[in-house]
C-alpha positions as a printed NumPy array, in Angstrom:
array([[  9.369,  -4.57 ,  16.335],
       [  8.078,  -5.563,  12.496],
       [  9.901,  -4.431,   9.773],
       [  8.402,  -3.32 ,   6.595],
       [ 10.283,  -3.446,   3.09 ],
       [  8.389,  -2.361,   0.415],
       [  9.058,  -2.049,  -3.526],
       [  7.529,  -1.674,  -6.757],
       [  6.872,   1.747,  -7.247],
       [  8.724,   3.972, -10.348],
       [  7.353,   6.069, -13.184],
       [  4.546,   4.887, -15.267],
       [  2.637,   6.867, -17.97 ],
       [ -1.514,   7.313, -18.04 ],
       [ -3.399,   4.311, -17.781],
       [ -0.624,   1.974, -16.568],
       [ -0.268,  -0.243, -14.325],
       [  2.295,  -0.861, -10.948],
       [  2.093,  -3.666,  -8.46 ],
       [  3.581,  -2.691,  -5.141],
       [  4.696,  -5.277,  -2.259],
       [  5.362,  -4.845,   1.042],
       [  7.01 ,  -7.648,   3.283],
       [  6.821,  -7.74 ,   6.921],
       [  8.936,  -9.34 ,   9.374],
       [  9.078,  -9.816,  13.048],
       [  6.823,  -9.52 ,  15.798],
       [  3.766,  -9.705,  13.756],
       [  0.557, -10.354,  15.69 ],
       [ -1.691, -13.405,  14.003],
       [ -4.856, -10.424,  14.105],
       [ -3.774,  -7.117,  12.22 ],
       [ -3.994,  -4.672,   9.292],
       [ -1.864,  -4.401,   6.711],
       [ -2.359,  -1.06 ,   4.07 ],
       [ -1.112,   1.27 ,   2.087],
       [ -1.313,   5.168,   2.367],
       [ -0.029,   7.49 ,  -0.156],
       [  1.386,  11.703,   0.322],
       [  1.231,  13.987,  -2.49 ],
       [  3.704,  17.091,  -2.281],
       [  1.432,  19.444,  -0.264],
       [ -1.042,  17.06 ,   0.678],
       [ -1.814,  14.976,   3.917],
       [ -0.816,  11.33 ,   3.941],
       [ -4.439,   9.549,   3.063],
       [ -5.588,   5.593,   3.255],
       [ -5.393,   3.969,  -0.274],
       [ -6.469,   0.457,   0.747],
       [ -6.357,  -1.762,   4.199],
       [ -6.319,  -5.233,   4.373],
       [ -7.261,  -7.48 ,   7.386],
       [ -6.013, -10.373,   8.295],
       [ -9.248, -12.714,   7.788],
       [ -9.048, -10.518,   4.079],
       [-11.437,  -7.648,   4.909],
       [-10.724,  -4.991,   2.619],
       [-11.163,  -1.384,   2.643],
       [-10.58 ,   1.055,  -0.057],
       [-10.487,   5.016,  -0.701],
       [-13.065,   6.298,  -3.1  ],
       [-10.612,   7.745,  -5.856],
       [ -9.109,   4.17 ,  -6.542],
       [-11.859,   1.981,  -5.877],
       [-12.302,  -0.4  ,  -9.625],
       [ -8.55 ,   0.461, -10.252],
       [ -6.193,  -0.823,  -7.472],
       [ -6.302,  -4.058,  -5.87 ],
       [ -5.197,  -5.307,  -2.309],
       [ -4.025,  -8.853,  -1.355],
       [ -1.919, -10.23 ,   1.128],
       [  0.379, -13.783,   1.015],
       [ -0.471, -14.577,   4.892],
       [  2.399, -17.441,   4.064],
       [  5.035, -15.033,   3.107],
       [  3.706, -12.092,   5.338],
       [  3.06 ,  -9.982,   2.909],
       [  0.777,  -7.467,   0.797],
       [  0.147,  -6.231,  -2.511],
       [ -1.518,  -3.327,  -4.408],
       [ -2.2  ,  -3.685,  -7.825],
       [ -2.662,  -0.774,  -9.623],
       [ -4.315,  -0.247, -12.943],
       [ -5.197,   2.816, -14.756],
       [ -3.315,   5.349, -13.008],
       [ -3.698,   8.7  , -13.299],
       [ -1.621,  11.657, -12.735],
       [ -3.55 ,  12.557,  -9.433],
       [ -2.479,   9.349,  -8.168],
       [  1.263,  10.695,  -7.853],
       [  2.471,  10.285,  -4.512],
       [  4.903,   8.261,  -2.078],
       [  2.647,   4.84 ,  -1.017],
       [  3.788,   3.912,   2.759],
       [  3.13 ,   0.328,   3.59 ],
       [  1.071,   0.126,   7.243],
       [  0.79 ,  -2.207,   9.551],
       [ -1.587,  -2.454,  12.754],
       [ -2.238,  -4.631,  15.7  ],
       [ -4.252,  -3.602,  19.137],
       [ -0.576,  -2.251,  20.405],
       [  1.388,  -1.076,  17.489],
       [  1.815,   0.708,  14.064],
       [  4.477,   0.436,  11.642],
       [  5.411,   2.599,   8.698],
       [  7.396,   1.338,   5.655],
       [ 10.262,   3.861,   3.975],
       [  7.908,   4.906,   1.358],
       [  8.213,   4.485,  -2.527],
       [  7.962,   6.723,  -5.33 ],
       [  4.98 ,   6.384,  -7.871],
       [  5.149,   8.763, -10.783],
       [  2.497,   8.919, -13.319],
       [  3.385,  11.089, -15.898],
       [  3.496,  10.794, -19.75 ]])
């Protein structure tokens, strides 16, 4: 089992910024992928950004020059920094992890962006 807590979301006008963190716990395998995905009301859940373990990263096309992702391999885990938001980027952001046998899913926290 790995355990996912993430925080840092909350409401933020136009051109803000949020950093969002998401700790992991447990039976984490030394070669995986940490990300985070995002849901809009009405919307399928869609990859934001994916970290790998060596620090391969991948990132969607709508946030790519405006969010960030790192990962603490010392205190297990990862980060998305978030600058210039937009209203489209409304959503709940799930924190993701992956190894060859098993995916996790975090709770899910809020980001608003709204003036």
């Amino acid at each position: 089992q790995v355990q996912l807590v993430e925080s840092g979301g909350g409401l933020v006008q136009p051109g803000g910024s949020l950093r969002l963190s998401c700790a992991a716990s447990g039976s984490i395998f030394s070669i995986n992928v940490m990300g985070w995905y995002r849901q809009a009301p009405g919307k399928e859940r869609e990859l934001v950004a994916a970290i790998t373990n060596g620090g391969t990263t991948n990132y969607a096309d709508s946030v790519k020059g405006r969010f960030t992702i790192s990962r603490d391999h010392a205190k297990n885990t990862v980060y998305l920094q978030m600058n210039s938001l937009k209203p489209e980027d409304t959503a709940v952001y799930y924190c993701n992890y992956e190894d060859y046998s098993k995916v996790y899913w975090g709770q899910g926290t809020q980001v608003t962006v709204s003036s």
